[in-house]
Structures are given as structure tokens and as C-alpha cells.
N, C-alpha and C positions, 0 to 999 in steps of 0.2 A: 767194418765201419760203414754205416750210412750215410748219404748225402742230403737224405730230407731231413726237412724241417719242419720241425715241430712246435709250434705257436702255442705258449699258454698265457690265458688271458682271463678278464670278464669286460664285458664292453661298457661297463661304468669305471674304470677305472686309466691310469695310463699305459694300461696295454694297447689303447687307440696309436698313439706312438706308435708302436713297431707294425701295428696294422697299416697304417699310412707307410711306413718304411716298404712293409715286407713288399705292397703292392706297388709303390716305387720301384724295387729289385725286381718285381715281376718275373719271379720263380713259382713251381706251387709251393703250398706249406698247408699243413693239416691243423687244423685248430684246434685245444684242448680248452675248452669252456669249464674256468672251476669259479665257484661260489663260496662267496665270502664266510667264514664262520664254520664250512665244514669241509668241502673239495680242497678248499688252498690252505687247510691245514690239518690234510690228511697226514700221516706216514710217507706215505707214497710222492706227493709233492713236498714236504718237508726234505726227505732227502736229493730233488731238486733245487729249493731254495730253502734253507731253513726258517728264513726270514718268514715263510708261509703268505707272500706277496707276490705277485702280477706285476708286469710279465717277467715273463724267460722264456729262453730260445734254445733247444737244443738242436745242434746241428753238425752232421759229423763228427758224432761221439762228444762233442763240447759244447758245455752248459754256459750259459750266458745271461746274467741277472744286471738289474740295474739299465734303463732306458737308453740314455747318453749308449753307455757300452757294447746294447746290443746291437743301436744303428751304425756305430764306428764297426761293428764287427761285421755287422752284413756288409757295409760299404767295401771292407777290403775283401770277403768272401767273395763278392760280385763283382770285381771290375770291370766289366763289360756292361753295368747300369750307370757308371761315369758317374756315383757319387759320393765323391773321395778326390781331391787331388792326387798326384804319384806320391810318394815317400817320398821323392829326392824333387820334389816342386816347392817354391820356396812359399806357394799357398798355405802348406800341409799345416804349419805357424800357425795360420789364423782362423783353420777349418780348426784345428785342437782349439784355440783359443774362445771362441766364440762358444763352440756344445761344450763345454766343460766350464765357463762363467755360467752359462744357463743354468748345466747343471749344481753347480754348486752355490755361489751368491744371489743370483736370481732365486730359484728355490727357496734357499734360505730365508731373504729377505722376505720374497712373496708370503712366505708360510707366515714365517713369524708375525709381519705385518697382521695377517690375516687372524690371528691368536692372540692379539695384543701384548705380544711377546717381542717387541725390537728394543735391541739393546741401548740403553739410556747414550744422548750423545757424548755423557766423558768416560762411556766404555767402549764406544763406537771402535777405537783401534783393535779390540781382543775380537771380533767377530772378524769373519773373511769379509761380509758384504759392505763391512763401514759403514753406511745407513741407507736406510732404503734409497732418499733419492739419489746418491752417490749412484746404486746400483741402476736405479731407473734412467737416470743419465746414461750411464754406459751405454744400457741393452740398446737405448736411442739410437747414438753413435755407431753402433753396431750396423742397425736393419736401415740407416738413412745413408752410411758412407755406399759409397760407389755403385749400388744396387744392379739390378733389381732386388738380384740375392747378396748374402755376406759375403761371397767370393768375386762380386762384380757378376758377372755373365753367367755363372759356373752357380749352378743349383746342385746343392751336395746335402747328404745326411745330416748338416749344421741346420742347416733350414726346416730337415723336419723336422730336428729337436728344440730348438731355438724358437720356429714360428709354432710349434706347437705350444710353447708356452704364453706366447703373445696371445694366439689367439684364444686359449681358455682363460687368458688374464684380463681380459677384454669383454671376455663374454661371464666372467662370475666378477667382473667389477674390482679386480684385486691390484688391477696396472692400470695407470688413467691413460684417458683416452685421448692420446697424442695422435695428430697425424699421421708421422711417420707410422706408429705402431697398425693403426687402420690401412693402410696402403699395404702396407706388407703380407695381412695379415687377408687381407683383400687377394691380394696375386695371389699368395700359399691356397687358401680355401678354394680358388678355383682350378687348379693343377686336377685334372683328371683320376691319379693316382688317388688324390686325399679324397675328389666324390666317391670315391669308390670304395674307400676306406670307410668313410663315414655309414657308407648305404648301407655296410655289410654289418657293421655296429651297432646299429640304430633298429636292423630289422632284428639282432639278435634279441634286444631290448624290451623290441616290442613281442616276440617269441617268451620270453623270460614271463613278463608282464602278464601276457594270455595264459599262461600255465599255472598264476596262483601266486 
């Protein structure tokens, strides 16, 4: 068994997520750059994620797909990056609660919203997000209680996951532009981890771009 980590991604996608994570953990990790339409649906990465999707994380023999999962898994992988409360902290509650709304009703709603796909309001009970502003309310509630971060003081994996949604919600126009949401997403952007994330992204883009 190996201890490295192995990044697969494409820097147009939400593999930026775990990039902003992994450089948070501030561990190395090898990057695996696959392309849409033929790398991320090779054989080879199919028996990775069959899903044929961005990202996953392999790390000590164990695969790890889906965003939310991969930063709750590096957070307990790495306790010594302090972004995770303990298991027995009565935080732990509200670090699940907050990346696992993002990832599921936020998502949901943002998508749908963005598809003209949200569910009419007398069907509003059969979907998880109730409707979008139901959900837009919460995420509020969420990034304005107690801050700076959703734990109070305590900047953990809920924040990359969570403010990662804010802030691409904000920048493709799909979550209005509350205050609270700007503030948050103001402090997130500027955490040295995420320029750093972004630098390494953006240069691959521009790498991709120059080649064709």
C-alpha cells in the first residue's frame, strides 16, 4: 500500500475543489490531467470511476469519487491540517450538515434552477431542496451565522466545499448576489491555499489552450 496521492482532474471542471483542498492539506500529490470525451473515458479511468467523471482521489489503495467525499476524506486523512473537527466534537453536526446541503440541495437546486428544470411549487415537497429560495435562504443562514467560517473560527473542508459553491455561484450568476454571499466568498478567495489553487489551474488552462 501507498501513501501518495493521486489527483485526477481537468482544470475546467470541479476537480478545482479538491485542488483547493489538497493544497489546504498541504501534502504532495501527483496530478493526473484527463480530458473530456477521451482520457476520462478511457478503460483505464472507467475502472476508477465508472461514472467517467472528475475528480477522484486515490490514496492508500482507496478510491474516492464525488467532491463533498473526497474533502471529508482528506480532512480525516490529515488531522494535523485541522480541517475537520474531532468525531467526538459536538461541531462534527454542523461540519456534515452544511458540505452535505451544499452538496446535495444547493446542487440540486442551483442545477436545476440553471436548466429550467425546478420543480413546480405543488411539487415542491417531493424534491430534497423545496425550492430554490427555500434553499438560497438556508446557504445564507449558513455563511452569515457566527462566521467568519460555518464553524465560527474553525475554517474546515465545509468551507472549501460550501464556499466553493458560493463562489462559482456568484461568478456564473446562478446564486444572487447577497452580501453575505460576497463577504464570504471574499475571505474564501483570498486564503493563500485557494491562490494557489487557482494559479495552478488556470496556468494548466492556459497550457491546454496553447497546445490546440
Amino acid at each position: 500500500m501507498t501513501d501518495e496521492i493521486v489527483f485526477y482532474t481537468n482544470p475546467m471542471s470541479r476537480g478545482r475543489i479538491v485542488r483547493w483542498m489538497l493544497e489546504e492539506v498541504g501534502r504532495p500529490y501527483r496530478t493526473e490531467v484527463l480530458d473530456y470525451g477521451t482520457t476520462m473515458k478511457s478503460a483505464d479511468y472507467l475502472a476508477i470511476n465508472p461514472m467517467g467523471k472528475v475528480p477522484a482521489v486515490v490514496h492508500g489503495g482507496v478510491t474516492v469519487t464525488e467532491g463533498a467525499a473526497i474533502c471529508a476524506w482528506l480532512a480525516d486523512a490529515f488531522p494535523e491540517a485541522n480541517l475537520a473537527p474531532a468525531v467526538d466534537d459536538p461541531k462534527r453536526g454542523l461540519y456534515y450538515r452544511w458540505m452535505f446541503f451544499a452538496a446535495g440541495p444547493v446542487e440540486a437546486a442551483v442545477t436545476a434552477k440553471s436548466l429550467g428544470l425546478l420543480a413546480p411549487s405543488d411539487k415542491s415537497a417531493t424534491v430534497g431542496y423545496g425550492s430554490f429560495d427555500q434553499t438560497v435562504d438556508a446557504l445564507e443562514y449558513a455563511v452569515e451565522q457566527g462566521g467568519p467560517w460555518l464553524l465560527g473560527d474553525q475554517f474546515t473542508a465545509a468551507d472549501v466545499y460550501v464556499g466553493s459553491q458560493v463562489a462559482w455561484g456568484l461568478m456564473f450568476k446562478t446564486l444572487p448576489e447577497r452580501p453575505a454571499f460576497q463577504a464570504y466568498a471574499a475571505r474564501l478567495m483570498a486564503r493563500p491555499a485557494a491562490v494557489r489553487a487557482r494559479e495552478i489551474d488556470d496556468a494548466l488552462i492556459a497550457e491546454m489552450k496553447a497546445g490546440g
